[in-house]
C-alpha positions in Angstrom: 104.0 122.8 133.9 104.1 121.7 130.1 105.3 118.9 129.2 105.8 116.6 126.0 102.6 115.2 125.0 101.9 111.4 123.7 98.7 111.5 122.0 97.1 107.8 122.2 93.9 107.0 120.2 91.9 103.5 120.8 91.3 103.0 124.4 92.8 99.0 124.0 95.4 96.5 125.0 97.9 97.2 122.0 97.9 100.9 122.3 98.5 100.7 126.1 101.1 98.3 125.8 103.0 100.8 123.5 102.4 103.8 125.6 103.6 101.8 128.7 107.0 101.1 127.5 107.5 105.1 125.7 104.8 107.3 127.8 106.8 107.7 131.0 107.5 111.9 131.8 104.8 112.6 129.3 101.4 113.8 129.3 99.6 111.0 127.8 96.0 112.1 126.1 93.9 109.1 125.3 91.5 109.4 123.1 88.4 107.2 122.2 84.7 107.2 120.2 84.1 105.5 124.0 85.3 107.8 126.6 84.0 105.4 129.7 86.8 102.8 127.6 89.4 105.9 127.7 89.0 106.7 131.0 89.4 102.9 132.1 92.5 102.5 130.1 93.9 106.2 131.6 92.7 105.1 135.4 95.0 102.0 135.0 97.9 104.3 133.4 97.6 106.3 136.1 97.8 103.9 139.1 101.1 103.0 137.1 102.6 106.0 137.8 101.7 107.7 134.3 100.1 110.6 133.7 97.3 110.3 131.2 94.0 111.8 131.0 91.1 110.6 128.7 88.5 112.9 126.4 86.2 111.4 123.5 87.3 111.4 119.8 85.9 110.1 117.3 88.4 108.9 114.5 86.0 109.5 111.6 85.0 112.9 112.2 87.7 115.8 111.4 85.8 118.4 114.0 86.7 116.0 116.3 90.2 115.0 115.8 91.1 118.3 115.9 89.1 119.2 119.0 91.8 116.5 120.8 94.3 117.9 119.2 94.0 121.3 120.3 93.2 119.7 124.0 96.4 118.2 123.8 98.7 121.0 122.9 97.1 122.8 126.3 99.8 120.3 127.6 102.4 120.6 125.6 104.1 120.0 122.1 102.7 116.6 121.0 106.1 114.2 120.4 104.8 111.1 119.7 101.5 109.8 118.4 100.3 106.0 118.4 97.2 105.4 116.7 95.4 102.0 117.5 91.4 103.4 117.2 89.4 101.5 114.0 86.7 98.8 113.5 87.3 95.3 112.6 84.7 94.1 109.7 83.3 91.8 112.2 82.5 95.2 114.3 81.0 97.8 111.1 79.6 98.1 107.9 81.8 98.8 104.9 80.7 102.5 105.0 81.9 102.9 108.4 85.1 101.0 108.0 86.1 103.0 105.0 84.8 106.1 106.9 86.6 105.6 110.2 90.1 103.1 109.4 90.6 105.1 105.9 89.7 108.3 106.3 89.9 108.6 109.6 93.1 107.3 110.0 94.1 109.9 106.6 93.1 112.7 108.5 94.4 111.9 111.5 97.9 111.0 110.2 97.7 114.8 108.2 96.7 116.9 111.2 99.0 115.3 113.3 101.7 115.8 111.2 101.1 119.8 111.0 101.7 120.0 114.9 103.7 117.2 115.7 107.2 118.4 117.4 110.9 118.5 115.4 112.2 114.7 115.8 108.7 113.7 116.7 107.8 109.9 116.0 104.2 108.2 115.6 102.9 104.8 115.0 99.6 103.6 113.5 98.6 100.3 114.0 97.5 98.5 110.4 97.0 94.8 110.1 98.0 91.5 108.2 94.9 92.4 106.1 96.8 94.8 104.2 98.9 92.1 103.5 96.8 89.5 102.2 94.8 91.4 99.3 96.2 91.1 95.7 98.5 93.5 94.4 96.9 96.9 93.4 97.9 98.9 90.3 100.5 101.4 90.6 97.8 104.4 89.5 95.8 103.2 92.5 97.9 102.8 95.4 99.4 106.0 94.7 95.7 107.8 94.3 95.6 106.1 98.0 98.8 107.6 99.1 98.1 110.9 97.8 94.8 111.9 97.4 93.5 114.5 99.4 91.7 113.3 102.5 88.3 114.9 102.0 88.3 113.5 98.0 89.7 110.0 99.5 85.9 108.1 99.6 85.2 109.6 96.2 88.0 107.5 94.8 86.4 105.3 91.9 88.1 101.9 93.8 86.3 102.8 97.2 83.2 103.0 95.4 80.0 100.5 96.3 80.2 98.4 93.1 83.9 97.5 93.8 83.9 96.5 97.7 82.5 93.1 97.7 81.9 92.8 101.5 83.2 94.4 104.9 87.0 92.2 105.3 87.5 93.8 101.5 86.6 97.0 102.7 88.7 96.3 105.9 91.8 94.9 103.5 91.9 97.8 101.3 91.4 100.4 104.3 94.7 98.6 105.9 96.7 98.8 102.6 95.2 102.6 102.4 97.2 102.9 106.0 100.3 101.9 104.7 100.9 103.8 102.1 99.4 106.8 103.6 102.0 106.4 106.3 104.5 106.2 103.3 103.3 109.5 101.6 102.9 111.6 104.9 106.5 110.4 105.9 108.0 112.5 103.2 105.9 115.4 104.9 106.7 114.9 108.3 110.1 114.5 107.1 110.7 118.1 106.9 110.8 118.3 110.5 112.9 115.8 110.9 109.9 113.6 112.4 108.9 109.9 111.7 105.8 108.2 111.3 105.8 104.1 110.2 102.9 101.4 110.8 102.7 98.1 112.3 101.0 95.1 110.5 100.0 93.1 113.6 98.5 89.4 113.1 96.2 87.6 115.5 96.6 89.1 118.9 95.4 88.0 122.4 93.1 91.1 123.6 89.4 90.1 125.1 87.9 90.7 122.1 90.1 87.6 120.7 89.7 85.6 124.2 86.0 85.9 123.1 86.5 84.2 119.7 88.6 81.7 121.1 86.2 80.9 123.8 83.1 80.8 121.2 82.2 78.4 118.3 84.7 79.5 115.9 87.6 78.9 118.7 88.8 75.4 117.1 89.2 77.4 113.8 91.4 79.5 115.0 93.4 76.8 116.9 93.9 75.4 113.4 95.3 78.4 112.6 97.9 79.0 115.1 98.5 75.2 114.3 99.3 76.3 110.8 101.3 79.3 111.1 105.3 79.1 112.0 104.9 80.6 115.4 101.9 78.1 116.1 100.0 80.4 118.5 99.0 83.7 118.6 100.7 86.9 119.5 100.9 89.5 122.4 100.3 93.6 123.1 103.4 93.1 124.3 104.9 91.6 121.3 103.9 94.5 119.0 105.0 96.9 121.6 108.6 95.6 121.7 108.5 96.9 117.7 106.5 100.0 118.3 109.5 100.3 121.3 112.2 99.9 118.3 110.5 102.1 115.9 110.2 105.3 118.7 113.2 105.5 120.0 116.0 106.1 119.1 117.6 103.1 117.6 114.4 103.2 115.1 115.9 107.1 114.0 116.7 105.7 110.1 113.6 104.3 110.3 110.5 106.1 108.5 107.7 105.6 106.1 107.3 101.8 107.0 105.4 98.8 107.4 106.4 95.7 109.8 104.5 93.0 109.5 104.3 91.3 112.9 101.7 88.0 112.7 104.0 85.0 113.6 104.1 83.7 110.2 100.3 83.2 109.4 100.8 85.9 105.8 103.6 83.5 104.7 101.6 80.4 105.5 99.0 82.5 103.6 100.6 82.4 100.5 103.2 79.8 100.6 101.8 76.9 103.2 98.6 75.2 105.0 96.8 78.8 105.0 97.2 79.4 101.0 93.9 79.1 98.9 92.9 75.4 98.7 94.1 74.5 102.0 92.4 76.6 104.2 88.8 77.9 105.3 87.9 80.4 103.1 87.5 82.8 106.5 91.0 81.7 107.9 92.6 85.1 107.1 89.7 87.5 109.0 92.2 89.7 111.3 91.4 88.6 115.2 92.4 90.7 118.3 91.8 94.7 118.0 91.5 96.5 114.8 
């Protein structure tokens, strides 16, 4: 029996939340560079009553993301995508972040967009990063927006000599996101589909209980201190906008960015967190990538 497919990629906590609150009566295909990650996230699914299945993708590879593409349409017309897969710069070298949240998330945002089903809707999940670089020129973020995917790492700004370390690659990759979502929203446009991005801040997975359990964990007590939520945020939380943004309530809503990171990007540039006041480190993104 065919049903509508939910394609999930990024076998974590923020992903699942969203495809807990919009994956019931779909076939939910989760895909992962880790496919012992997939299948623990799609067991769990499954004991909830979903129906999910997990095969191994790997975001930066095109051969691949297709391959899970075409395994998912043996389901069904894919309606919804949420994209949470990426590296964090704590987790890859600046060739790899640029090579799997850039590009990868490029090509996955284009290929999805050829198949996805009329009135479709997909998230990707950025970060504050993207938030806290300087301003680009207007030449550049549109050569980021529009470039085509397999000429994206060619780009003179992606080049060696102009990434100073991996959070810079990691910053520009997450700006790269947004406006890639911006661009392929005109696209997906045509058939009456939506794609937009969520910005989340410091999140509470086990990657960030790790942190905050390990010699940097007063640092980033500081920082919730600091911020006007003072603490850090929840799956949940972000799944409550993804939630917003997929159904129909969200159906005016396309080609956008919500930044969701209780307040620490405003402290950033306005409060205790702006240059000056704060660690040097304080704005590294904490909980998945």
């Amino acid at each position: 029996m065919k049903k509508e497919v939910m394609i999930l990629t990024g076998a974590g906590q923020i992903g699942m939340a969203i495809a807990r609150r919009m994956g019931y009566g779909k076939k939910i295909v989760i895909g992962d560079k880790n496919v012992e990650h997939a299948k623990a996230i799609a067991r769990i699914m499954n004991e909830a009553g979903f129906d999910a299945v997990a095969i191994q993708m790997d975001l930066s590879s095109r051969s691949s993301v297709l391959s899970m593409i075409a395994e998912a349409l043996k389901y069904g017309e894919v309606s919804m995508l949420i994209n949470a897969a990426g590296v964090s710069p704590s987790q890859a070298s600046i060739e790899t972040i640029l090579k799997v949240d850039l590009y990868g998330t490029a090509v996955l945002l284009e290929e999805i967009g050829k198949v996805i089903k009329e009135e479709g809707v997909g998230i990707t999940i950025s970060s504050q990063s993207g938030h806290r670089m300087p301003a680009l020129i207007p030449e550049v973020d549109e050569q980021l927006a529009l470039t085509p995917t397999e000429k994206l790492l060619k780009l003179e700004v992606l080049q060696p000599k102009n990434i100073k370390d991996t959070l810079h690659a990691y910053q520009i990759a997450k700006r790269c996101n947004v406006k890639r979502v911006m661009a392929e929203a005109v696209k997906w446009g045509e058939k009456g589909a939506r794609i937009n991005s969520i910005s989340p801040g410091i999140i509470v997975t086990p990657l960030a209980l790790d942190e905050f359990n390990g010699p940097r964990g007063d640092f980033y007590q500081n920082m919730f201190a600091k911020c006007p939520a003072g603490r850090p945020g929840t799956a949940d939380e972000v799944a409550n906008v993804a939630e917003l943004l997929m159904n129909d309530k969200g159906a005016f809503i396309t080609g956008a960015d919500f930044l969701i990171d209780g307040g620490a990007t405003a402290s950033f540039f306005y409060g205790p967190l702006k240059p000056g006041k704060r660690d040097k480190d304080s704005f590294v993104p904490l909980g998945e990538p």
